[in-house]
N, CA, C and O atoms as CSV, one atom per row, in Angstrom:
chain,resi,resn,atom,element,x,y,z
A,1,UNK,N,N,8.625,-12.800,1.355
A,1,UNK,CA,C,8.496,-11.671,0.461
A,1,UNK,C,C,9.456,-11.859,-0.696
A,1,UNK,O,O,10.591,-12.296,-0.506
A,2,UNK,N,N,8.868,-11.431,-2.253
A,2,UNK,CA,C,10.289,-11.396,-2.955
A,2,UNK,C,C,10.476,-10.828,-3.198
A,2,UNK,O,O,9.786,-10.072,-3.881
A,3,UNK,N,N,11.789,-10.649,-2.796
A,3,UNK,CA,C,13.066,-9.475,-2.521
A,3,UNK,C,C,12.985,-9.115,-4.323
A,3,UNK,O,O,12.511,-8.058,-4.740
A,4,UNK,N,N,13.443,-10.016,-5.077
A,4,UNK,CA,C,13.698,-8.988,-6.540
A,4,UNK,C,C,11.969,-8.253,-7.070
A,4,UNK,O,O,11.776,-7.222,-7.714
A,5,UNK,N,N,11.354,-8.838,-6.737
A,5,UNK,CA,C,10.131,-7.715,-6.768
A,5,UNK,C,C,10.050,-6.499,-6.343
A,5,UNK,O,O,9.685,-5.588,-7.086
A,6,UNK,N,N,10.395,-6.310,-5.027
A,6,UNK,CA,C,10.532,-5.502,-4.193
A,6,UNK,C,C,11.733,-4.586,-4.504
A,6,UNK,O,O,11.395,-3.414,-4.673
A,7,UNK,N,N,12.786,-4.784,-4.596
A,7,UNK,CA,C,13.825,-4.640,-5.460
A,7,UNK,C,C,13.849,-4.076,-6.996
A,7,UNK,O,O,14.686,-3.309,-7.472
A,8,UNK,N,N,13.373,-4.320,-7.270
A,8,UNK,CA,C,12.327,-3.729,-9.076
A,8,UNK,C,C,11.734,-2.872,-8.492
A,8,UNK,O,O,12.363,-1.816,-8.548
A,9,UNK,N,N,10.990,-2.807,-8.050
A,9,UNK,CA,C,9.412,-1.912,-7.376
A,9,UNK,C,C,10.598,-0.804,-6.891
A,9,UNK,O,O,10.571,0.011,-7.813
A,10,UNK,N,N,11.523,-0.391,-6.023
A,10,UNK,CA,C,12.538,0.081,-5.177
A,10,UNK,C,C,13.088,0.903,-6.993
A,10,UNK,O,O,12.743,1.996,-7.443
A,11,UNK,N,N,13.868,0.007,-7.532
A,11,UNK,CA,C,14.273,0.807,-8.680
A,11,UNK,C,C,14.016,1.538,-9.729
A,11,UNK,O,O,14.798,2.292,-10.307
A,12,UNK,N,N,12.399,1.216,-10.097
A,12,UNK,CA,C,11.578,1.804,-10.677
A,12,UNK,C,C,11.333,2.949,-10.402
A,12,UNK,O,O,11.687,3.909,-11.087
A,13,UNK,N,N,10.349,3.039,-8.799
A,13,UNK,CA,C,9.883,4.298,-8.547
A,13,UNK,C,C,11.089,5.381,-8.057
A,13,UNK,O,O,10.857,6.489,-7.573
A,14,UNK,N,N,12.581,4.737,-8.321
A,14,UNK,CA,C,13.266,5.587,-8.191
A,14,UNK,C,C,13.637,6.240,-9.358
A,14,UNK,O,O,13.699,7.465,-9.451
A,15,UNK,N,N,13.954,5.239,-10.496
A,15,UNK,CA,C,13.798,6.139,-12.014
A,15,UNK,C,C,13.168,6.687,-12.505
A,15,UNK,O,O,13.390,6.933,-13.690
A,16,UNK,N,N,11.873,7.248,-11.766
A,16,UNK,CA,C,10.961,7.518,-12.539
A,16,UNK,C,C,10.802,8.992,-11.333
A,16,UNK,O,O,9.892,9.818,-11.255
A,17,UNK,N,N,11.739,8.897,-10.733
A,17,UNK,CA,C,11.529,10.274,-9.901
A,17,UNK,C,C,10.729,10.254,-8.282
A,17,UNK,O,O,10.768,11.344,-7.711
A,18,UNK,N,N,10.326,9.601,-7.848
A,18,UNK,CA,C,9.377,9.504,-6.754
A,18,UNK,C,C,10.674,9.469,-5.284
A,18,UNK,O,O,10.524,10.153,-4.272
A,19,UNK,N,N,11.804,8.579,-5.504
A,19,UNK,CA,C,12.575,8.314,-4.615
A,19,UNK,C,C,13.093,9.556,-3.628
A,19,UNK,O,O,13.561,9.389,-2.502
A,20,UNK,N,N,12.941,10.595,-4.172
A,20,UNK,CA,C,13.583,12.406,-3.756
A,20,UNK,C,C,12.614,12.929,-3.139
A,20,UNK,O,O,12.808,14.075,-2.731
A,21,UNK,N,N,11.423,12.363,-2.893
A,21,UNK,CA,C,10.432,12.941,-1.913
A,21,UNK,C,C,10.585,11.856,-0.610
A,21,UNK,O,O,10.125,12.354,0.418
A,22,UNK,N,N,11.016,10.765,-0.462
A,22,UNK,CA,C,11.409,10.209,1.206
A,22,UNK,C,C,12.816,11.341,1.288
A,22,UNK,O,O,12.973,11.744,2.440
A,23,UNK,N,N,13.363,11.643,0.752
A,23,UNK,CA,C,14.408,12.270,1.743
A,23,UNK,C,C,14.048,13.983,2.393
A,23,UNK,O,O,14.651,14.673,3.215
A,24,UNK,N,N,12.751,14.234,1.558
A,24,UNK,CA,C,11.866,15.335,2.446
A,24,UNK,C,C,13.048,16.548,1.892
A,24,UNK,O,O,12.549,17.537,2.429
A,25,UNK,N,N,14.140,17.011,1.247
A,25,UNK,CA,C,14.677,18.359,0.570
A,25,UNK,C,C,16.426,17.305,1.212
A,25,UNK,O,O,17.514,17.707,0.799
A,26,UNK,N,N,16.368,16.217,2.052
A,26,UNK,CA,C,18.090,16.148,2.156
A,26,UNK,C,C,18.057,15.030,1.738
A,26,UNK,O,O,17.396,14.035,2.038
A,27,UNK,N,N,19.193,15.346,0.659
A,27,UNK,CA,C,19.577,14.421,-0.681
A,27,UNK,C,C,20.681,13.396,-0.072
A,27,UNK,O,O,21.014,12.481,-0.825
A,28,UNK,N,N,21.531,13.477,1.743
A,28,UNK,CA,C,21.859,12.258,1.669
A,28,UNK,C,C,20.995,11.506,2.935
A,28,UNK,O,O,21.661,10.789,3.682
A,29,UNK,N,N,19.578,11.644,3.192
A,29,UNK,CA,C,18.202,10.784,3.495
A,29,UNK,C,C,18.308,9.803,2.763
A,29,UNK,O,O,18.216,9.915,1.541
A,30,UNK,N,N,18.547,8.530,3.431
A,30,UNK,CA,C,17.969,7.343,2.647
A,30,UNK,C,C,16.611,6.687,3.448
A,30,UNK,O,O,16.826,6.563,4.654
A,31,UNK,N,N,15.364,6.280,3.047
A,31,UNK,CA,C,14.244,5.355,3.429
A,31,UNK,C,C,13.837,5.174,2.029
A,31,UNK,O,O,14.166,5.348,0.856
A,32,UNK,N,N,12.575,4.546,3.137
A,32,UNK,CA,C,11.406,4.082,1.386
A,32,UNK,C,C,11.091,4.616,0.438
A,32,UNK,O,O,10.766,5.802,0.479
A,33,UNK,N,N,11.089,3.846,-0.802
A,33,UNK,CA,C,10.318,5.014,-1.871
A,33,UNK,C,C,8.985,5.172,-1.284
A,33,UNK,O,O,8.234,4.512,-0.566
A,34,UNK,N,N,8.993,6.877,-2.170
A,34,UNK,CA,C,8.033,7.657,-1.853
A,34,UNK,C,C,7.372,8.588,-2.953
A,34,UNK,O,O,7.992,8.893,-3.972
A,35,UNK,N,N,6.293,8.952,-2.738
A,35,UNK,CA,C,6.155,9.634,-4.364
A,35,UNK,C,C,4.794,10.258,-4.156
A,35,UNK,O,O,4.333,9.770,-3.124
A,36,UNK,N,N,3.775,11.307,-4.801
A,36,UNK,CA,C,2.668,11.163,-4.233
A,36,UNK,C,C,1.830,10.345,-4.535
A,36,UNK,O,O,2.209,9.615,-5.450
A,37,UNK,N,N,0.524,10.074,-4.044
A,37,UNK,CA,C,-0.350,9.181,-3.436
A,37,UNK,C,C,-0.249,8.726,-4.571
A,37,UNK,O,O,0.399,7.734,-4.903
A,38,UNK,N,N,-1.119,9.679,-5.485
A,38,UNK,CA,C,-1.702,9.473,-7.369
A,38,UNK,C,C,-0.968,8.736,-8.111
A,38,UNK,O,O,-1.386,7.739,-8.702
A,39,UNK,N,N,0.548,9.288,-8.160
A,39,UNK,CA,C,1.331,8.781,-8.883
A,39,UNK,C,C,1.829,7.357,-8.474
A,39,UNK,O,O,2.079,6.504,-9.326
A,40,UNK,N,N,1.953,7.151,-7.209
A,40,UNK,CA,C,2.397,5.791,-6.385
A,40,UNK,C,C,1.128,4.803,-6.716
A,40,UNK,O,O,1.350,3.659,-7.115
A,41,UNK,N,N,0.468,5.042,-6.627
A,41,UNK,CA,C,-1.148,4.154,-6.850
A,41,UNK,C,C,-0.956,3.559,-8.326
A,41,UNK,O,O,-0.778,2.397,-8.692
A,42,UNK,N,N,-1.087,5.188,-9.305
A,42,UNK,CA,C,-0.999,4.641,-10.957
A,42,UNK,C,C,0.218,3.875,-11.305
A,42,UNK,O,O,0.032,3.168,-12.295
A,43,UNK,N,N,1.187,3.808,-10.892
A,43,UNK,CA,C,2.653,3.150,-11.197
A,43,UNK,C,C,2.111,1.767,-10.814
A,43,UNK,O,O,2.178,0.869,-11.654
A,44,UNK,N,N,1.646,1.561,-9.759
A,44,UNK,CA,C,1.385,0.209,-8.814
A,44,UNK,C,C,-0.231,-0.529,-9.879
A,44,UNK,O,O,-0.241,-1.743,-10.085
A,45,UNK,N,N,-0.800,-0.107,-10.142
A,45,UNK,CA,C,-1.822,-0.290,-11.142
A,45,UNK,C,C,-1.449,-1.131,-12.215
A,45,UNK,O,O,-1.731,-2.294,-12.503
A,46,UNK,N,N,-0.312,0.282,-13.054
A,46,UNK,CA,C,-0.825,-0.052,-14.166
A,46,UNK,C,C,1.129,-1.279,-14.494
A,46,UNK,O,O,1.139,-1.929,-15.539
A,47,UNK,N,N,2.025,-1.352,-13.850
A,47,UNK,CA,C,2.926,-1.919,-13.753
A,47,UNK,C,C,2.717,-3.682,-12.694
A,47,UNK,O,O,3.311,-4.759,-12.749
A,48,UNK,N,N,1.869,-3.287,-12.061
A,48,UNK,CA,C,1.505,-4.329,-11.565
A,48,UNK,C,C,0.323,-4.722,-11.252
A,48,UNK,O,O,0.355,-5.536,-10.329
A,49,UNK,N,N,-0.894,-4.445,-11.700
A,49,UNK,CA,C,-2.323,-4.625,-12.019
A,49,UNK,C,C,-2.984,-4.598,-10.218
A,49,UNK,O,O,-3.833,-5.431,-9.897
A,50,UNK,N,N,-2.450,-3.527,-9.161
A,50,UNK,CA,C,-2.896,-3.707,-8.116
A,50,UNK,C,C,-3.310,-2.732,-7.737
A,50,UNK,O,O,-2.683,-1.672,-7.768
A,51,UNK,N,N,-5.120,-2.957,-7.042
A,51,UNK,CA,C,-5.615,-1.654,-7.002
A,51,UNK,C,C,-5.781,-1.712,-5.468
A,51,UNK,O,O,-5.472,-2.828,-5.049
A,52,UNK,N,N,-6.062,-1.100,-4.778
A,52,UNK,CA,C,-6.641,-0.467,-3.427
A,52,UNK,C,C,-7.499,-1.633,-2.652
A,52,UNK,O,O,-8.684,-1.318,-2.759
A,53,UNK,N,N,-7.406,-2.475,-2.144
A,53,UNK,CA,C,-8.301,-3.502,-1.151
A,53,UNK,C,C,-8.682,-3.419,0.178
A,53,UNK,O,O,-9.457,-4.120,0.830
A,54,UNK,N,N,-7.924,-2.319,0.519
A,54,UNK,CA,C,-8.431,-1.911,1.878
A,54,UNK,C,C,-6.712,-1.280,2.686
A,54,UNK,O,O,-5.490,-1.417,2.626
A,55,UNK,N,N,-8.315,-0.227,3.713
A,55,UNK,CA,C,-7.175,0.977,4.029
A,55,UNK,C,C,-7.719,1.473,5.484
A,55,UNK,O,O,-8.933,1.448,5.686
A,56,UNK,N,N,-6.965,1.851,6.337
A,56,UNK,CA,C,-7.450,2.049,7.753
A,56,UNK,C,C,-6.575,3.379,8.318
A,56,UNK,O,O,-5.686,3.843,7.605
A,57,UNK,N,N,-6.804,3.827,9.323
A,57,UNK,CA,C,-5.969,5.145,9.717
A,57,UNK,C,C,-5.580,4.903,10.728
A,57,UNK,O,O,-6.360,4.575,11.622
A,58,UNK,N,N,-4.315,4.980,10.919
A,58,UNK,CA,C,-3.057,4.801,11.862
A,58,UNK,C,C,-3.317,5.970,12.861
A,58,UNK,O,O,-3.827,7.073,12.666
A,59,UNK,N,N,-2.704,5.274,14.231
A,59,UNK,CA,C,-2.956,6.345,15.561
A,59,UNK,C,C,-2.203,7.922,15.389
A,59,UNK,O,O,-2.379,8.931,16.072
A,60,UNK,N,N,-1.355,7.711,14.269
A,60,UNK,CA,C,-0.335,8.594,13.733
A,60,UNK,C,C,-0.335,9.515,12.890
A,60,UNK,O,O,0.568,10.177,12.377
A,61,UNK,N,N,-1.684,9.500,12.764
A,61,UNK,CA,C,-2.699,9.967,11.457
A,61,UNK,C,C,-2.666,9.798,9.919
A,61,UNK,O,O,-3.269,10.371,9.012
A,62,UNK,N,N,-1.637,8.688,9.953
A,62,UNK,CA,C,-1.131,8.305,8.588
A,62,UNK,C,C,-2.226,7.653,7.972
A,62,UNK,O,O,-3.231,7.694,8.682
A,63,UNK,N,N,-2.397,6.990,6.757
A,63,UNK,CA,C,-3.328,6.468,6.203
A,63,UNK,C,C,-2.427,5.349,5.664
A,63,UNK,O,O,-1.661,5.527,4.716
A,64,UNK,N,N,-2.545,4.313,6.247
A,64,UNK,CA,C,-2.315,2.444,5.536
A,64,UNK,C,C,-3.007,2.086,4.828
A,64,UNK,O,O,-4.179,2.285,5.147
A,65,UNK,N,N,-2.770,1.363,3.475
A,65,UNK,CA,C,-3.273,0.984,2.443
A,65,UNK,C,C,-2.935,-0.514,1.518
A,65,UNK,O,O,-1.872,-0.690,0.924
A,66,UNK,N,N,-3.544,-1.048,1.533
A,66,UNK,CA,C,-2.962,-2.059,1.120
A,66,UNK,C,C,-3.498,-2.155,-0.219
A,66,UNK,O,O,-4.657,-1.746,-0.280
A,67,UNK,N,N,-2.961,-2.615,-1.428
A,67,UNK,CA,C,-2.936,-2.500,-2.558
A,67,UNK,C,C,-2.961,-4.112,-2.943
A,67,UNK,O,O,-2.418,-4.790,-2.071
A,68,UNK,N,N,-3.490,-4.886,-4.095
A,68,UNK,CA,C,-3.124,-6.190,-4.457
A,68,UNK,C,C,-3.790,-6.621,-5.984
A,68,UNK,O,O,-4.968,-6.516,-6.325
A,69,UNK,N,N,-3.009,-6.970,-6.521
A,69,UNK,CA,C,-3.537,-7.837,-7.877
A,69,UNK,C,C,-4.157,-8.943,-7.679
A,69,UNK,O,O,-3.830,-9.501,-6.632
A,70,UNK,N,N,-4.958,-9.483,-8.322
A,70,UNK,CA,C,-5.447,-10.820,-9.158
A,70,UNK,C,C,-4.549,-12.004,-9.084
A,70,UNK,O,O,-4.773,-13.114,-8.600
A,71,UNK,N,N,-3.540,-11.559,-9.635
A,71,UNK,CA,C,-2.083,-12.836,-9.678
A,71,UNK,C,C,-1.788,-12.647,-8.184
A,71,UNK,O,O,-1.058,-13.537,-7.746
A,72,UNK,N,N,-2.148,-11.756,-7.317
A,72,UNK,CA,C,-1.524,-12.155,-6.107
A,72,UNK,C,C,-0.611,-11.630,-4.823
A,72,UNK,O,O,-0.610,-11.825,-3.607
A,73,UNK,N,N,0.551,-10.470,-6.244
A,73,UNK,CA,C,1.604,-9.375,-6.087
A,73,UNK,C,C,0.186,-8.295,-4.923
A,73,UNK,O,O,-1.034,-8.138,-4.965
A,74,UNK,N,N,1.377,-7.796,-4.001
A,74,UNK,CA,C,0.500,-6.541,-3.444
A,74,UNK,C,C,1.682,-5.552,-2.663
A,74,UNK,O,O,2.889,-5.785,-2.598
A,75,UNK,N,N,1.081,-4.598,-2.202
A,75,UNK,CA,C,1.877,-3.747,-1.650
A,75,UNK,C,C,1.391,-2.986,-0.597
A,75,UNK,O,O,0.261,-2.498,-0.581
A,76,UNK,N,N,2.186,-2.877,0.249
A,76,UNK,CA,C,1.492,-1.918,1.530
A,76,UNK,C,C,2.273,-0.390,1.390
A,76,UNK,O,O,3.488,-0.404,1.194
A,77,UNK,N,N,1.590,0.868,1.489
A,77,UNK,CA,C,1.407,2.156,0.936
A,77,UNK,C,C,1.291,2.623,2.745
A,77,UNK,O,O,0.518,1.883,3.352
A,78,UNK,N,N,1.813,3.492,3.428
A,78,UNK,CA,C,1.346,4.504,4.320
A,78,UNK,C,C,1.698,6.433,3.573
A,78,UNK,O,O,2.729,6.978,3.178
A,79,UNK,N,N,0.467,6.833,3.676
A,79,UNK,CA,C,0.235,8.438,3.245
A,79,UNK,C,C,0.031,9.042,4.551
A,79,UNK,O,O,-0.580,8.786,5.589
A,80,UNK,N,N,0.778,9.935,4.089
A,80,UNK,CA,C,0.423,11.200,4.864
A,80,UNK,C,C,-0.258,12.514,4.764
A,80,UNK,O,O,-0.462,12.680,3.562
A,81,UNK,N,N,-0.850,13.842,5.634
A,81,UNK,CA,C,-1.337,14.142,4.938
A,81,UNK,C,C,-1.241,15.250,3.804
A,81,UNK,O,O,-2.104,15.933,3.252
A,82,UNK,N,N,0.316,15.154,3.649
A,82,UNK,CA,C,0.722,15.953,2.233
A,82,UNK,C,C,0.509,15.052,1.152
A,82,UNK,O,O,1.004,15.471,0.106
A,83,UNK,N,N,0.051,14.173,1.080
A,83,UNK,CA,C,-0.357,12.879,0.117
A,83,UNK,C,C,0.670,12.708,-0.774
A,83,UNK,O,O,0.642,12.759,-2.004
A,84,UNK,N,N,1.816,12.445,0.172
A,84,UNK,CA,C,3.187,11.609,-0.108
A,84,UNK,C,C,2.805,9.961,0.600
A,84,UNK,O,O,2.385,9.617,1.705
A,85,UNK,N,N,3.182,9.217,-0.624
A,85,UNK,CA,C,2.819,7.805,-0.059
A,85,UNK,C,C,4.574,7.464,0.113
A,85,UNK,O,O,5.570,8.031,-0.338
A,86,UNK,N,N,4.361,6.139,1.079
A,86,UNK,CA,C,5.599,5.994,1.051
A,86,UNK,C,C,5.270,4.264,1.029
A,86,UNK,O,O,4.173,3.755,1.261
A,87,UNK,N,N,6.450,3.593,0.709
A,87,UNK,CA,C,6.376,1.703,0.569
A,87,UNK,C,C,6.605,1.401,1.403
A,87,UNK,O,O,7.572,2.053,1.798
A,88,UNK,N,N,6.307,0.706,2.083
A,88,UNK,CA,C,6.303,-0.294,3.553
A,88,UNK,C,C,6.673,-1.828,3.449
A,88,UNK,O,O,7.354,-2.546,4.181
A,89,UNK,N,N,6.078,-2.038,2.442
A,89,UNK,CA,C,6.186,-3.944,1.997
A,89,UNK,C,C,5.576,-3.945,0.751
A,89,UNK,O,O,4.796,-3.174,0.191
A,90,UNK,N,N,6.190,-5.138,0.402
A,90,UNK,CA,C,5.928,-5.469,-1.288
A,90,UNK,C,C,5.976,-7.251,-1.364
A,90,UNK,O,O,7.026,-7.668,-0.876
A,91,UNK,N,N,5.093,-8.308,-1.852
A,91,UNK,CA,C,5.253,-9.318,-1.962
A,91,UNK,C,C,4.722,-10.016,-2.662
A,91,UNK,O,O,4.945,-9.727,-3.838
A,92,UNK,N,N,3.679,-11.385,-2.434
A,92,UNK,CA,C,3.448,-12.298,-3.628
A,92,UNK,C,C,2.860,-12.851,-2.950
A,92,UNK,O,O,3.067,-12.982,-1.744
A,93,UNK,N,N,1.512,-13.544,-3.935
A,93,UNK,CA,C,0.870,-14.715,-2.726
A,93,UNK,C,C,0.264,-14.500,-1.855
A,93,UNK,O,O,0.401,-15.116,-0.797
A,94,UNK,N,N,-0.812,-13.315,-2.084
A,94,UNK,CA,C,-1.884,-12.438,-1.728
A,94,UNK,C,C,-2.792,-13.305,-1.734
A,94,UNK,O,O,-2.970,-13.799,-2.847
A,95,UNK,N,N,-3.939,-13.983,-0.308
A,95,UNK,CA,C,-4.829,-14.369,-0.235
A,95,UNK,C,C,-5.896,-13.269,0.326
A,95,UNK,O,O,-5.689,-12.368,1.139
A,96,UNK,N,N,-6.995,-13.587,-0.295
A,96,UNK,CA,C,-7.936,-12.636,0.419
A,96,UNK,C,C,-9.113,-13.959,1.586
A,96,UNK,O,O,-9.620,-15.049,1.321
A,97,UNK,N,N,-9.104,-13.231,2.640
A,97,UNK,CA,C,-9.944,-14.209,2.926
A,97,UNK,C,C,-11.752,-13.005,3.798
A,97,UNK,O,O,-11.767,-11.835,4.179
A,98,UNK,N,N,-13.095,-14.229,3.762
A,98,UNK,CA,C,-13.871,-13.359,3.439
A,98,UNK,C,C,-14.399,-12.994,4.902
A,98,UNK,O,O,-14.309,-13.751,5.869
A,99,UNK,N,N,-14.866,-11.941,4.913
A,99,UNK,CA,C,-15.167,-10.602,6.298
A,99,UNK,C,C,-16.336,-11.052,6.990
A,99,UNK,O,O,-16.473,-11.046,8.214
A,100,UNK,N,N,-17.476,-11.584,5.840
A,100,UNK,CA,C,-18.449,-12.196,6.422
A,100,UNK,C,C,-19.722,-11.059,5.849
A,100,UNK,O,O,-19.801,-10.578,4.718
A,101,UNK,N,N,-20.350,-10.900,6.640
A,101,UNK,CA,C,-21.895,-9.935,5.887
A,101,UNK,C,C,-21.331,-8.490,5.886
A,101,UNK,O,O,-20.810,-7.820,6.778
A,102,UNK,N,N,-21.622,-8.226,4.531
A,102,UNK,CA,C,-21.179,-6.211,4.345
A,102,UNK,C,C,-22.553,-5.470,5.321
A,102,UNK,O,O,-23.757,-5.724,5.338
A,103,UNK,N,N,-21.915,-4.715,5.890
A,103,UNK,CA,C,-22.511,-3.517,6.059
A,103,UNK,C,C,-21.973,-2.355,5.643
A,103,UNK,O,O,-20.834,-1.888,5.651
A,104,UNK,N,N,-23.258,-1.906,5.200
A,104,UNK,CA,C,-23.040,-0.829,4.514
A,104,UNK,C,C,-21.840,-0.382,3.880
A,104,UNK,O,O,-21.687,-1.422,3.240
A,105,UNK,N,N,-20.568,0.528,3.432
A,105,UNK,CA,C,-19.633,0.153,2.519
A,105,UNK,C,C,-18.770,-0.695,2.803
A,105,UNK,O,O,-18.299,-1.014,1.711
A,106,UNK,N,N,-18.262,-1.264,3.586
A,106,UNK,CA,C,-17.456,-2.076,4.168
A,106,UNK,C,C,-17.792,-3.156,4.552
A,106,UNK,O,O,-19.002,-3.379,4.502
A,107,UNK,N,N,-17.062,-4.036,4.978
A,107,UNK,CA,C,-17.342,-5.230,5.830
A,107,UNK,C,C,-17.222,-5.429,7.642
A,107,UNK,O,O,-16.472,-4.742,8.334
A,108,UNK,N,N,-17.830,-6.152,7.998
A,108,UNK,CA,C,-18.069,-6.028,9.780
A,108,UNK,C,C,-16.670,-7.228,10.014
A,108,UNK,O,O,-16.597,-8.434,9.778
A,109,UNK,N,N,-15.920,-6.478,10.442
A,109,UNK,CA,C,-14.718,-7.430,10.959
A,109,UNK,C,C,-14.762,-8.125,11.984
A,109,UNK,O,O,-13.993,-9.086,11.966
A,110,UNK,N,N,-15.712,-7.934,13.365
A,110,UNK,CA,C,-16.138,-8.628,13.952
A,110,UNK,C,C,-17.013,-9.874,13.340
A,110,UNK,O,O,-16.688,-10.869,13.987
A,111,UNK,N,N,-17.779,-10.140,12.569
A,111,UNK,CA,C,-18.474,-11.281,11.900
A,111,UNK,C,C,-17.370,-12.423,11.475
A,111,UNK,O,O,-17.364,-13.653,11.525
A,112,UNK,N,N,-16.467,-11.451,11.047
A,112,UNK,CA,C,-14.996,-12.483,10.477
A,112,UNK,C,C,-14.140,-13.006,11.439
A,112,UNK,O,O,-13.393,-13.812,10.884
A,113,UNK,N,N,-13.923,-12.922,12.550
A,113,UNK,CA,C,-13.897,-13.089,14.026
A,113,UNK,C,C,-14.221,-13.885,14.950
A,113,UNK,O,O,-13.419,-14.499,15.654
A,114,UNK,N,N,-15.381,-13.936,15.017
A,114,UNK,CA,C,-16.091,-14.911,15.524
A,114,UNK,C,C,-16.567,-14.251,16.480
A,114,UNK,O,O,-16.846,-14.987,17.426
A,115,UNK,N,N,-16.953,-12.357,16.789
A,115,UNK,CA,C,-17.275,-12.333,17.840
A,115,UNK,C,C,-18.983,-11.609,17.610
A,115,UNK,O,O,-19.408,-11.464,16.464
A,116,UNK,N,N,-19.471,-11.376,18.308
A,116,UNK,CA,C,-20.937,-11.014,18.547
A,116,UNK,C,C,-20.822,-9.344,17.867
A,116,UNK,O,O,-20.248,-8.392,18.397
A,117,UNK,N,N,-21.503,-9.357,16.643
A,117,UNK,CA,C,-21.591,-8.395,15.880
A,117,UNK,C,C,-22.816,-7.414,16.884
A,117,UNK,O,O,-23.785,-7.781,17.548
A,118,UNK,N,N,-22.094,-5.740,16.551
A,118,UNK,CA,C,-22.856,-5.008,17.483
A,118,UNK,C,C,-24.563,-4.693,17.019
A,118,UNK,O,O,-25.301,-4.061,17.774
């Protein structure tokens, strides 16, 4: 992972205000930046050209998201459902690799697998 990316990404969404929603109202809370969904998404967009590639729902009812550019940069996002996102990971050297036949909006992850599609 690179750390000064991540590190940038960390200082940014803290200057820009997002950092005061992980500490949930106590100001000496330290975790991940956090910010809501909208604003965490558009920062990640338009600062680092990475949009939404896929997203699944945690046993926790959180929502995981993984985010990634073109060049490669991506980021992993978990929301909750006050649609406060929070950063999880940030890195470089984003491969996509392919799912196999879409169904219907998505792709069959079993096909990508190797196992006997239902």
């Amino acid at each position: 992972m690179n750390l000064l990316r991540t590190g940038l990404a960390i200082a940014t969404i803290a200057a820009i205000g997002l950092l005061p929603l992980a500490a949930q109202g106590d100001p000496t809370a330290t975790g991940p930046p956090c910010g809501f969904h909208a604003q965490m998404t558009d920062y990640l967009r338009t600062v680092y050209g990475e949009i939404p590639i896929g997203r699944g729902l945690r046993g926790d009812g959180m929502v995981l998201e993984v985010m990634a550019a073109p060049v490669g940069s991506w980021t992993i996002i978990v929301t909750g459902p006050n649609s406060v996102s929070c950063l999880v990971s940030a890195g470089e050297s984003w491969e996509m690799f392919p799912l196999g036949p879409s169904s219907g909006s998505g792709h069959r992850l079993t096909a990508a697998v190797g196992a006997d599609p239902e």
